[in-house]
Structures are given as structure tokens and as C-alpha cells.
C-alpha positions in Angstrom: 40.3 -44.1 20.5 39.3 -43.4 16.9 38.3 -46.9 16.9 35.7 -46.5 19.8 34.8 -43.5 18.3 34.0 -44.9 15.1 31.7 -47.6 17.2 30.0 -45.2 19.2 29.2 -43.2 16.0 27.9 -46.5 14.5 26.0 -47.7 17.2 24.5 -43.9 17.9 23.1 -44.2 13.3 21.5 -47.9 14.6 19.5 -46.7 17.6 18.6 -44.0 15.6 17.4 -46.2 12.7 15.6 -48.2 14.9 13.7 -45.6 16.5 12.7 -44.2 12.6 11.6 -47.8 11.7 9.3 -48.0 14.6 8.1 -45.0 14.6 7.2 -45.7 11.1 5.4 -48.5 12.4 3.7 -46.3 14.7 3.0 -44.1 12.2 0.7 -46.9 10.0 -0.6 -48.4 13.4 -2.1 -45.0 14.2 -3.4 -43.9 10.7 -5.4 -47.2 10.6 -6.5 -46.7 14.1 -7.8 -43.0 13.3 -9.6 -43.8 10.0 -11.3 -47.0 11.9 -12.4 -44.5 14.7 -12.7 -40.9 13.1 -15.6 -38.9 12.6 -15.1 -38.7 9.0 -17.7 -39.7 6.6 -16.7 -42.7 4.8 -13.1 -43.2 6.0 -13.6 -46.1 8.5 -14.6 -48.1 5.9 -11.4 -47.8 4.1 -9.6 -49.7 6.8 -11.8 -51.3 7.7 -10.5 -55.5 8.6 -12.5 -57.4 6.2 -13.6 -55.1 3.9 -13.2 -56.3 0.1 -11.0 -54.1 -1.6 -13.2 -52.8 -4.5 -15.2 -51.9 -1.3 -13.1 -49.8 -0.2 -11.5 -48.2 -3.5 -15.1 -47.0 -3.6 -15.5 -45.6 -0.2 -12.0 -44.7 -1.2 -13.3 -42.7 -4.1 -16.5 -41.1 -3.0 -14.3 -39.8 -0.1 -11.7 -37.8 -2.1 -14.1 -36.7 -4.4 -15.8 -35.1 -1.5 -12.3 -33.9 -0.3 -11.9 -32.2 -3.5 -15.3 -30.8 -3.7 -15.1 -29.3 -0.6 -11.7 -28.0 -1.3 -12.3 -26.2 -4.8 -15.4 -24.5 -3.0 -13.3 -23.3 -0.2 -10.9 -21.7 -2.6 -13.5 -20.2 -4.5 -14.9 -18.7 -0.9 -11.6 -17.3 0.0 -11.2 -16.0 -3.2 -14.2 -13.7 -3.1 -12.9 -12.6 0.6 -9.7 -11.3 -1.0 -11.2 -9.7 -3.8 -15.0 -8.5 -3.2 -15.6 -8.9 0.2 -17.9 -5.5 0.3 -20.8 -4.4 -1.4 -21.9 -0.8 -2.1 -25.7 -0.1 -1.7 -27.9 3.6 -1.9 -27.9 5.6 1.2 -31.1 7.9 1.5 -30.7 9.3 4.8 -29.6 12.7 4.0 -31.2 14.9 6.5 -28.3 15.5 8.1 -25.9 15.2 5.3 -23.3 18.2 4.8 -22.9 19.7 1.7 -19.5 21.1 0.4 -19.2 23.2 -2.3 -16.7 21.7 -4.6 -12.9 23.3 -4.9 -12.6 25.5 -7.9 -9.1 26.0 -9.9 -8.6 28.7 -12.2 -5.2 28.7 -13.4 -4.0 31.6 -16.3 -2.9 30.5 -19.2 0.0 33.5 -18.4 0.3 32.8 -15.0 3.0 35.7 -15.2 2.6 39.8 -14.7 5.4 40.4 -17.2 5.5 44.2 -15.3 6.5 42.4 -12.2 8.9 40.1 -13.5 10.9 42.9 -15.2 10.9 44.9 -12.0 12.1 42.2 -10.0 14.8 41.0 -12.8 15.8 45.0 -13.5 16.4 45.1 -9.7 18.3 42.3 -8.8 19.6 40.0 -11.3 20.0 42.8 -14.2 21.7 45.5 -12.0 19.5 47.8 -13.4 20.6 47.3 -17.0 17.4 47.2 -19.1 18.9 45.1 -22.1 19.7 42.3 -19.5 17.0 43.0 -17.5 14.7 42.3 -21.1 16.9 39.1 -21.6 16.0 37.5 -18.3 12.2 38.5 -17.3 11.7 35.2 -19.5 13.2 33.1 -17.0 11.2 33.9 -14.0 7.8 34.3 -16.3 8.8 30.5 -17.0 9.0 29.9 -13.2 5.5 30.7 -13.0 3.8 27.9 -14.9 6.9 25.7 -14.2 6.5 21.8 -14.0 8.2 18.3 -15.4 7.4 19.3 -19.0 9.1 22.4 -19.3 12.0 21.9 -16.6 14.9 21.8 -19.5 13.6 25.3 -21.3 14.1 26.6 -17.7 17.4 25.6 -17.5 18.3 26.9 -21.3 17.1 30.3 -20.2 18.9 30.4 -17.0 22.0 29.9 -18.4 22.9 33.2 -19.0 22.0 34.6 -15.7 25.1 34.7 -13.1 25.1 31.9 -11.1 25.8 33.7 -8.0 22.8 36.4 -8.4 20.7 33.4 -9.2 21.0 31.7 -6.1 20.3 34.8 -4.0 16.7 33.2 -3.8 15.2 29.9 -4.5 13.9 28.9 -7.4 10.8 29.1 -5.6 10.8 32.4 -4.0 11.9 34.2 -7.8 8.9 32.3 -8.8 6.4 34.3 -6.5 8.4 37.4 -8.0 6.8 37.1 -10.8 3.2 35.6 -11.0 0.2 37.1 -11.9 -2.1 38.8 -9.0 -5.5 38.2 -8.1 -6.7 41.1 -9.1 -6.1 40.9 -12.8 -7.0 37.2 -13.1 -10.5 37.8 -11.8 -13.1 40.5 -12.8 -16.3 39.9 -10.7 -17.2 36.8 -8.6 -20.7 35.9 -6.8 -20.9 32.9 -4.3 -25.0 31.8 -3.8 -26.2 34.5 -6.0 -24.4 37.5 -4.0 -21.7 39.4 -5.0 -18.5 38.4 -2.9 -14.6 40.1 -3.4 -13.0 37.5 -5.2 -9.5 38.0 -3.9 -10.9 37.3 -0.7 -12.2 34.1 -1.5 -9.8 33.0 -3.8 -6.5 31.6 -2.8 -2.9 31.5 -4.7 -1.5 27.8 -5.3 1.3 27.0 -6.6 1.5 23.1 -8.0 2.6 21.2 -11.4 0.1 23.6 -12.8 1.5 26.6 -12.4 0.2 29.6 -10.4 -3.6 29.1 -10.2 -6.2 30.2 -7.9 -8.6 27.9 -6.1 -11.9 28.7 -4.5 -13.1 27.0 -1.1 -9.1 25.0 -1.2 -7.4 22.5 1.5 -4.1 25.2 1.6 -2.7 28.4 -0.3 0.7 28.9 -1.1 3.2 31.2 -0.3 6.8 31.7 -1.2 7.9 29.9 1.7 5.5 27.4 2.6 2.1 25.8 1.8 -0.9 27.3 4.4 -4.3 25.4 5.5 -7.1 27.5 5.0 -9.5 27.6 7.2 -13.2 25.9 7.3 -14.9 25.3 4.0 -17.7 27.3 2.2 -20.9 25.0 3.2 -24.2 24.8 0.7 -27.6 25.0 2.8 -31.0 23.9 1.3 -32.7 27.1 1.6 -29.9 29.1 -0.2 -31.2 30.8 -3.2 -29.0 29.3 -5.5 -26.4 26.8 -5.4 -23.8 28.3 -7.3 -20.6 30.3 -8.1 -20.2 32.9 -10.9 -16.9 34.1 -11.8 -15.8 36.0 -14.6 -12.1 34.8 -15.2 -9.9 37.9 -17.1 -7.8 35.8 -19.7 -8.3 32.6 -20.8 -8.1 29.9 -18.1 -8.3 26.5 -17.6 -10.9 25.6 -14.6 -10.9 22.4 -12.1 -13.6 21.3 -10.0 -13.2 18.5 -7.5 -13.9 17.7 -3.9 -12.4 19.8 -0.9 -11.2 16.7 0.2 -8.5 16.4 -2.3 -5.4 18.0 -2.2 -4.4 19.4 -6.3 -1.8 18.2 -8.6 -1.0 16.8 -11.4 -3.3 13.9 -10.6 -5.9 16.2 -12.2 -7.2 17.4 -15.5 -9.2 19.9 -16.6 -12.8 20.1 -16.9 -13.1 23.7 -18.8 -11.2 25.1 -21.2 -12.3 29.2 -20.9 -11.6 31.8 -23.2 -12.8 35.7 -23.4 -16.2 36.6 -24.7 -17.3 33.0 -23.5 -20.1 32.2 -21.5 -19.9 28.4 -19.8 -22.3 26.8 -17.5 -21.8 24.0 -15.5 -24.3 22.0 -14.2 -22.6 19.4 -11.7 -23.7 16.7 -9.5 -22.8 15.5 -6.0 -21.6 11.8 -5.4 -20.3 10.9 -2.4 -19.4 7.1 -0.9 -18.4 6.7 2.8 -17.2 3.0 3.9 -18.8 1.9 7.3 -16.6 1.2 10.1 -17.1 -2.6 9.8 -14.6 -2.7 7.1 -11.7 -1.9 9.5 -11.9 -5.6 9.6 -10.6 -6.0 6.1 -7.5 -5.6 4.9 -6.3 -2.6 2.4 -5.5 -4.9 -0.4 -9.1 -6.6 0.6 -11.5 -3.7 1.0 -9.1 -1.8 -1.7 -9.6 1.6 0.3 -8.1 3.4 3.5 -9.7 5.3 6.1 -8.6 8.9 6.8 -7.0 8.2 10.2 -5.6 4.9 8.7 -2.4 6.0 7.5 -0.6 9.5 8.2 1.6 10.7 5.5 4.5 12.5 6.4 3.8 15.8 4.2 0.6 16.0 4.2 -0.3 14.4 8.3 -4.1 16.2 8.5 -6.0 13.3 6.8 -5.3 10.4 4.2 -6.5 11.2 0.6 -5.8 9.2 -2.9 -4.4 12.8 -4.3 -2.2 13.5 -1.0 -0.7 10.1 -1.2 0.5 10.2 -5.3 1.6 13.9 -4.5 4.1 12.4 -1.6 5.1 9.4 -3.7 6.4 11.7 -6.4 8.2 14.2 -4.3 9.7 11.2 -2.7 11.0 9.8 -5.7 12.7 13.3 -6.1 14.0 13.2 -3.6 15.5 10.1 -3.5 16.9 10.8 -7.5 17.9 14.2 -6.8 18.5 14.7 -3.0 16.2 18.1 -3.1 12.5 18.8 -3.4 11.1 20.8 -6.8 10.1 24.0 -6.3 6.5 23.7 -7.1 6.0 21.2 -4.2 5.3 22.2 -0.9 8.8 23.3 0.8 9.5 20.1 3.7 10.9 20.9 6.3 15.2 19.1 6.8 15.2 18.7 2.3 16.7 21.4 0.7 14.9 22.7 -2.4 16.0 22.2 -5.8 18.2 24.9 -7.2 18.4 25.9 -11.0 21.6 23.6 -10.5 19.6 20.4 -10.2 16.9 21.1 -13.1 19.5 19.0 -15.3 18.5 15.8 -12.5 14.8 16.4 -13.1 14.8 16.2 -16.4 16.1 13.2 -16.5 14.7 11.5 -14.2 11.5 13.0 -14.5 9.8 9.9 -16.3 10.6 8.0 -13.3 9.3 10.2 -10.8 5.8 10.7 -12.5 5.5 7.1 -13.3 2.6 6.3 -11.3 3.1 2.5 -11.5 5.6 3.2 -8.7 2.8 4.4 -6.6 0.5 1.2 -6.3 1.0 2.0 -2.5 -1.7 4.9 -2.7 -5.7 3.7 -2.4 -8.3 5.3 -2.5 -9.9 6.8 0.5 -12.8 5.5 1.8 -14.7 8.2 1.7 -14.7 9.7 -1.6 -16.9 12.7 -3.0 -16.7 13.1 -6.8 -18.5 15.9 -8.9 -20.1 15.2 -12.2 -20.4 17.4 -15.0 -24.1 16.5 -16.1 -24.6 18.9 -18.3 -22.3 21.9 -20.0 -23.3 24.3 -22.2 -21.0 27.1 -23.8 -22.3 30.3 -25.2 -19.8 31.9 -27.8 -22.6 34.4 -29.4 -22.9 37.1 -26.2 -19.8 39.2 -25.6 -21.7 41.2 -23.4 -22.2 38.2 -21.0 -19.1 36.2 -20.1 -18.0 34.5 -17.1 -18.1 30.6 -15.5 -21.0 29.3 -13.7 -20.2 26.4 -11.8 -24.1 25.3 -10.0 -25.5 22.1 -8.4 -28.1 20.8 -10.9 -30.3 19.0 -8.2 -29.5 19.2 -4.3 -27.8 15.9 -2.8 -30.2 13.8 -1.9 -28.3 10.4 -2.6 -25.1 8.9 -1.2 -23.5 5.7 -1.6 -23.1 2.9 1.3 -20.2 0.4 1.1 -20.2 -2.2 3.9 -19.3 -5.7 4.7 -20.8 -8.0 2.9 -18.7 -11.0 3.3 -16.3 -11.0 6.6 -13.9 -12.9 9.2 -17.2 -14.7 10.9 -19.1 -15.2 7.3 -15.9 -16.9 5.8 -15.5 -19.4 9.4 -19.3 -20.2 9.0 -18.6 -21.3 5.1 -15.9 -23.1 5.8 -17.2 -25.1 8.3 -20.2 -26.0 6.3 -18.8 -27.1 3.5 -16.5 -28.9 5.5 -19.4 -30.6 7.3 -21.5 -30.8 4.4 -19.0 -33.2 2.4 -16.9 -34.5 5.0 -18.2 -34.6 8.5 -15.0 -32.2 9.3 -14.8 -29.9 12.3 -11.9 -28.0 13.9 -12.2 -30.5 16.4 -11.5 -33.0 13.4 -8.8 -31.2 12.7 -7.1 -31.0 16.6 -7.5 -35.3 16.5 -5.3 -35.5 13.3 -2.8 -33.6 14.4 -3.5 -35.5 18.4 -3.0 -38.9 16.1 0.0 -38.4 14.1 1.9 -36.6 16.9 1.3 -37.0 20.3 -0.3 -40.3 20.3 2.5 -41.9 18.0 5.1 -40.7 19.4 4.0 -42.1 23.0 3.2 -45.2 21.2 7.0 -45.3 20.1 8.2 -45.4 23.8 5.5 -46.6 25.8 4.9 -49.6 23.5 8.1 -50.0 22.1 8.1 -53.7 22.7 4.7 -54.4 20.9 6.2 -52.4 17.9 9.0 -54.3 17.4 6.8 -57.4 17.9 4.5 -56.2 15.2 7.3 -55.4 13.0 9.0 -58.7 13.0 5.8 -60.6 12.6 4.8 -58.6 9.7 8.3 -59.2 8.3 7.9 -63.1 8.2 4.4 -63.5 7.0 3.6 -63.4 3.5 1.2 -60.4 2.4 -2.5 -61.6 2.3 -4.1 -62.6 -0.9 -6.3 -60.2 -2.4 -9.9 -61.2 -3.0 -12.2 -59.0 -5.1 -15.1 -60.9 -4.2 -17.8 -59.4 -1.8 -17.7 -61.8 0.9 -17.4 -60.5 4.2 -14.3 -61.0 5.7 -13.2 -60.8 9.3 -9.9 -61.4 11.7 -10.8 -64.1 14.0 -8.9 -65.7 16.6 -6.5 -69.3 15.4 -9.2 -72.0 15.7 -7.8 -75.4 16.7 -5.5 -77.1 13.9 -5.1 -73.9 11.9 -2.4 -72.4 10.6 -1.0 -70.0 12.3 -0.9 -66.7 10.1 -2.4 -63.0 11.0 -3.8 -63.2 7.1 -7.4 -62.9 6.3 -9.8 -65.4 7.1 -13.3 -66.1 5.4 -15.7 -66.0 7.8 -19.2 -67.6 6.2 -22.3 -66.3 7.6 -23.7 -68.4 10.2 -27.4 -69.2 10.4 -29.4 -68.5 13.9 -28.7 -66.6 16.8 -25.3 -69.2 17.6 -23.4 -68.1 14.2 -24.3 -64.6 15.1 -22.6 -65.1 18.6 -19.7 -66.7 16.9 -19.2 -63.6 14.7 -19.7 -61.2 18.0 -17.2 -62.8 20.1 -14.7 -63.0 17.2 -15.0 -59.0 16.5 -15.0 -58.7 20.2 -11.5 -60.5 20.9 -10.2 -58.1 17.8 -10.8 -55.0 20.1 -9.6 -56.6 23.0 -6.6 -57.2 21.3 -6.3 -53.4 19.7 -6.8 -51.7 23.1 -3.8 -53.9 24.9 -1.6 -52.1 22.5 -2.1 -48.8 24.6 -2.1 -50.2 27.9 1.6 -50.0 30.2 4.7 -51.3 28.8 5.4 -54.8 30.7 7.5 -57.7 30.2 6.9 -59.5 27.5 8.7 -63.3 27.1 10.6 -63.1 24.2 9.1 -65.6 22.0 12.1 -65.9 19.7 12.5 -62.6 19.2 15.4 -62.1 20.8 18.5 -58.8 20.3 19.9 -61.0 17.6 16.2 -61.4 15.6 15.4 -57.9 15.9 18.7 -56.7 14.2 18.3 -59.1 11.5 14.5 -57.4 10.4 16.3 -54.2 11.5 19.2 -54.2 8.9 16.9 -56.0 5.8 15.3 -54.0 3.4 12.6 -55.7 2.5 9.3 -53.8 2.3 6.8 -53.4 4.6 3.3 -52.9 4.7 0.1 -52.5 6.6 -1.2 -54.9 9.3 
């Protein structure tokens, strides 16, 4: 049994050698038959019968420098897909355009109401005792401006508070014990030249900033939760001024940005306000929208993402660049620290971080506002940015101080970004420089793949018969000599008292319309004889070629080459 085995095994590694060796042979046959019949420029004249072979290192040559021509072009085409496939152009249709007043920050630079903070520490944590009541009102003044750069003095004053006391409340909730009100951050406020209440217009937020209060924002804090505010404050053409006059009453740092955005850290401020200061601000409006065309593109290509693209899962009312970097960083929180920062916006199922976990922030707080960790967040694709054209600061008149934040011109401009080169632009280029150099189509492309797979394969058992014919006969001849001179050469059929041989044969030119009939019936009989290759599988006699022949070419090693 192991012995048959062992045969069956051996003779399983011959049949399957035999197949590979003809289907090698099939392999050659076909790739001469495609580059004698393909719609290539150039290649049928590489194997070409007869053709001298400097002929056809030349057509050899001129063909794969075309190949590579056409091939460093392509890249260079897909290239600029992938990275600029848009352009951005001037938009001057504004009739209809609506005009947002830009979202104005004023955050204290004591974002605290030290009264309040010792009434709610005398209260509560002190137990009415006034000297520990004066020891910890620092603590929850701190909470008020609290953020990544100041987490570990937080934790240095809260550690002489009782624990238990302390986490009566979040860290949170003692923070909005404390903070500063809206009526003495803000004196007098006008909105389009009219006087306006301010603390009806201007909103508490609590971010990495601190306490602040915003003008015309996206939400407003509370101790439990961030709010949306309703609809924005619009501009109109016909107002009688474009502007918004506050008079802050300490010194403030001031943010303008769009009403699309939702604030953070991400930002930086413009204005720098202290008492007895006058400071106008004379901004300008410029807005980009990306046309729905570009929902084509990919992110990475277009390098933008539409509102409705992607939800977020904290902030799920529209996509924003701001919105996204604020969610990576409270992510990365709460991965590192299993609980959400207090000055975040409370998420609903994550508990928020305790004085306990102030220690994990600190240290991981280089991590979580790394924003190389957040490559994830585009831009949006439609983007409003306010300029500061001009500022001007006026130290000299106590009697008039305040901020005046004002369009210098009305909005008359936006900014168009469209395809410029897409999915249809990039076939078309392809398939003319493909054409242009090669003669290529996709159809060219459906015959190699028709050639070299389905067509050899059948040749293998349709035909096996002529393939080991072919095989053995090319075994036993000698290769051709090579001649570099450019005399046309042709495959003819044996004329009587030659040799036989399937080499070469010079043909000379014959003179008159009888040599050229010679030539025609010669090329003629080498067609004939290509086609009966594809024909049915029949009997054949076996010419010498018997099982015992065929093994013999089948077990040598001696190389092969074309026919």
C-alpha cells in the first residue's frame, strides 16, 4: 500500500508537470498571437515572423518608451486628483446672501464674584466657620477659570477641604457657585446702534476658558448641562449700523468668530481690553461654501466635510472643525481617565471628573490636547471667517470706554469651491493618454486579460495534442541563427530537397507579378497553418512522438524558447 501510494503521488507531480509545461507553451503561443493581432501601436511588429531583430528592438523601444510616457503622465493625473482636485473661484451673487453677526466672547479676567464664593463655601463646606470658610473661597474662585493649565493648583488647594463635603457637588456644579454674574461683567451694551439689556443678549459659557459670556452663541451653559440657544441675531442692509457696542466692567479678553463654530480652546483672542480703553474693531466677512458636486470626492481628496456628512456624538446638530477637536479631546479623557472634565459639556452614561481624578489630568493632559491626535477633524465645507481689517485703541478718553466690534464694508463677496477635476475628467485623461501613445482602450485591456486566461487555458485542453507536438519539435531543432541584416525574412512552406527545419528562411524579392504571388501564397499557407491550431481536437498519427518521446522532452531541462 505505501508503495502504490508513493506511485500514485508520483504519477499525480508528472501530470501536473505536464500540464505546467504546456500551459507554458500556451502561454508563449498566445502572447505571440496577441502582439501579431492587437490593436497596439507598434507591438505586431515585435513578433512579427521575419522581422530582423534590430527591427524589432526598435519597434521594441519606441513602444516602451511610449508605455512609460503614458504611464508617468497618468501618475502625475492621479496625483493632482488626490491632492487638488477642486478649485475655489469669487462668488458675486449675494442678493440673497444671509448675514450673521459674528459670536462675541467676553471672558473676565476674575471670572469669580469672590462674595458668592464665600457664601457658598461659609455655607456648606466651612460649616459656617469664617476662618475656613476664608481658607477655601480660593478653591471654587479657581473653579471658575479652571482648565488644563491650572488643574494641579486646583488640586493643591483642595486638599484641605473634607473629602466628603467636597463631593456633595460636582466639581462642576461648585464651579457655577462661584462665578461672576452678568450684571457686573457688563455696563451698557447696543446691538445696531440701539440700546439692548445685555444680560438678555449675552449668554454664560463655561469652556477651557473659564466663565465667559458670548453674544449671538451656538449654546449657554448651565450647571448641569450645555443649552442651544435659539436663532441667531441677523444683519440686514438697511440697518443703521452694523455693529455692537459693549462696555465690558473689568478687563476682558474678547473673541470674535462665526456662529458656526462651537468655542474652545481651539481659539485665541483677538482683544486684550482693559478699563478706561476705548477699542474699535473693524472686521470683515469671508465666507466659502463647497458646491454639492464635491460629494463625489473623497474627505482626504476635497480635504473638507459637509455639515450632514459626519454626526458627532456630542455635538449631533451639524459638523464643524471646532466641534470635532472639542470631541476628540474629551474623548481622549475619557479614555485616560474614565470621566469627562468639568468644563466640557456634561455627556450623558460618563461620569464627571471629581477633584479625585484632577491628579489623571494633569498628567495626561499633554496627551489629550495634543492635537496631532486629531488629524481625523477637517474642515467644514462651509466656513465663515471674520477678519480684523483694521483696530484702533484709544487710551487718552476715560470718559469713553467700551468695545465696538462693526462690519467695515457689507458682504458683498463670497468664495466658490467646486470641482474642477472629477471621476469623469480623470476616465477621459486616462484614456487619452492611453490612446494618444498607445492605441490602448478598456477594450484593450478586456483582450489581454481574454488572451492570457481564457483563451490559453482552452488552448491547454482543447489543443493539447498540437502543444505537445509544438513542444517536442521545438525541443529538437536548433535555435535559428540570428541575422542583423535588413533583409526581409519570411516562413515559407519546405520546398522540394530542403531541409526540413521550422528555422528562418530568406526569402529574396521576386521580380513581376509571379514573385509577388509566390510571396502571397507563402504568407497565406502561414495563416492557414496558425488558425488550425484553434480548430477541434482530432486524431493526430503519431509521427514518432509517441508516450515514451513525450516523457523524454517532459523530464529534460533544457531550455526552451519561442516558435
Amino acid at each position: 500500500m505505501p508503495q502504490e501510494k508513493h506511485v500514485h503521488e508520483t504519477t499525480r507531480r508528472q501530470r501536473a508537470l505536464e500540464t505546467l509545461v504546456i500551459f507554458r507553451r500556451s502561454l508563449i503561443y498566445q502572447t505571440k498571437e496577441f502582439f501579431q493581432n492587437s490593436t497596439l501601436h507598434g507591438v505586431r511588429y515585435i513578433a512579427e515572423t521575419g522581422r530582423p531583430i534590430g527591427e524589432k528592438f526598435m519597434w521594441f523601444c519606441f513602444t516602451s518608451i511610449g508605455a512609460v510616457t503614458a504611464l508617468v503622465i497618468i501618475m502625475s493625473l492621479w496625483e493632482k486628483f488626490q491632492t487638488n482636485p477642486t478649485i475655489t473661484g469669487l462668488d458675486t451673487d449675494f442678493h440673497n446672501q444671509n448675514v450673521v453677526f459674528p459670536t462675541t466672547v467676553v471672558c473676565p479676567e476674575a471670572a469669580f464674584d469672590h462674595e458668592k464664593s464665600y457664601a457658598a463655601v461659609y455655607k456648606s463646606l466651612a460649616n459656617y466657620d469664617d476662618a475656613r470658610a476664608q481658607m477655601f473661597a480660593p478653591f471654587l474662585e479657581l473653579l471658575t477659570s479652571l482648565n488644563f493649565g491650572n488643574i494641579r493648583d486646583a488640586k493643591l488647594l483642595s486638599e484641605s477641604i473634607p473629602k466628603d463635603q467636597l463631593e456633595e457637588h460636582t466639581v462642576r456644579q461648585w464651579a457655577f457657585e462661584g462665578h461672576i454674574s452678568c450684571e457686573s461683567t457688563f455696563v451698557s451694551c447696543k446691538y445696531r446702534d440701539e440700546d439692548i439689556p445685555c444680560c438678555d443678549h449675552f449668554e454664560p459659557i463655561y469652556t477651557e476658558h473659564g466663565f465667559c459670556y458670548a453674544f449671538n452663541s451656538r449654546f449657554k451653559s448651565t450647571a448641569g448641562e450645555d443649552i442651544k440657544t435659539g436663532a441667531p441675531h441677523d444683519l440686514y442692509e438697511t440697518d443703521k449700523k452694523w455693529a455692537l457696542f459693549f462696555v465690558p466692567n473689568s478687563t476682558s479678553r474678547i473673541f470674535i468668530f462665526s456662529n458656526e463654530e462651537y468655542f474652545g480652546s481651539d481659539f485665541n483672542a483677538q482683544i486684550d481690553w482693559s478699563e478706561s480703553q476705548l477699542v474699535e474693531v473693524r472686521i470683515s466677512k469671508k465666507n466659502t461654501y463647497t458646491t454639492d458636486d464635491a460629494r463625489q470626492l473623497s474627505i482626504g481628496q476635497r480635504k473638507c466635510i459637509f455639515s450632514d456628512e459626519v454626526k458627532l456624538n456630542y455635538f449631533p446638530e451639524a459638523y464643524t472643525f471646532s466641534s470635532c477637536m472639542k470631541q476628540c479631546r474629551m474623548n481622549k479623557a475619557i479614555k485616560l481617565c474614565k470621566c469627562n472634565p468639568p468644563f466640557y459639556k456634561p455627556i450623558n452614561n460618563v461620569p464627571m471628573c471629581m477633584v479625585k481624578d484632577f491628579d489623571c489630568l494633569d498628567e495626561f493632559k499633554a496627551n489629550i490636547t495634543n492635537i496631532k491626535d486629531c488629524l481625523q477633524c477637517e474642515l467644514s465645507c462651509s466656513k465663515t471667517v471674520f477678519n480684523i481689517d483694521k483696530l484702533i485703541k484709544i487710551v487718552d478718553r476715560p470718559e469713553s470706554t467700551g468695545v465696538l466690534v462693526e462690519f467695515l464694508t457689507w458682504p458683498i463677496i463670497r468664495y466658490k469651491r467646486e470641482v474642477l477635476f472629477g471621476w469623469v475628467d480623470l476616465l477621459v485623461s486616462f484614456g487619452g493618454i492611453a490612446s494618444l501613445f498607445l492605441g490602448f482602450s478598456l477594450l484593450s485591456g478586456v483582450e489581454i486579460i481574454y488572451y492570457f486566461t481564457l483563451r490559453a487555458c482552452c488552448m491547454v485542453y482543447k489543443n493539447r495534442q498540437e502543444l505537445y507536438e509544438i513542444e517536442e519539435r521545438i525541443r529538437k531543432e536548433p535555435p535559428p541563427s540570428i541575422d542583423l541584416q535588413l533583409r526581409l525574412k519570411s516562413h515559407s512552406t519546405l520546398r522540394v530537397g530542403a531541409a526540413p527545419s521550422s528555422a528562418v528562411l530568406l526569402v529574396k524579392p521576386a521580380a513581376g507579378e509571379a514573385g509577388s504571388g509566390v510571396q502571397r501564397k507563402h504568407e497565406k499557407n502561414f495563416y492557414n497553418n496558425t488558425k488550425n491550431l484553434y480548430r477541434t481536437p482530432k486524431v493526430l498519427p503519431d509521427h514518432g512522438y509517441g508516450s515514451n518521446t513525450m516523457k523524454s522532452w517532459k523530464d529534460s531541462d533544457q531550455a526552451q524558447y519561442m516558435p
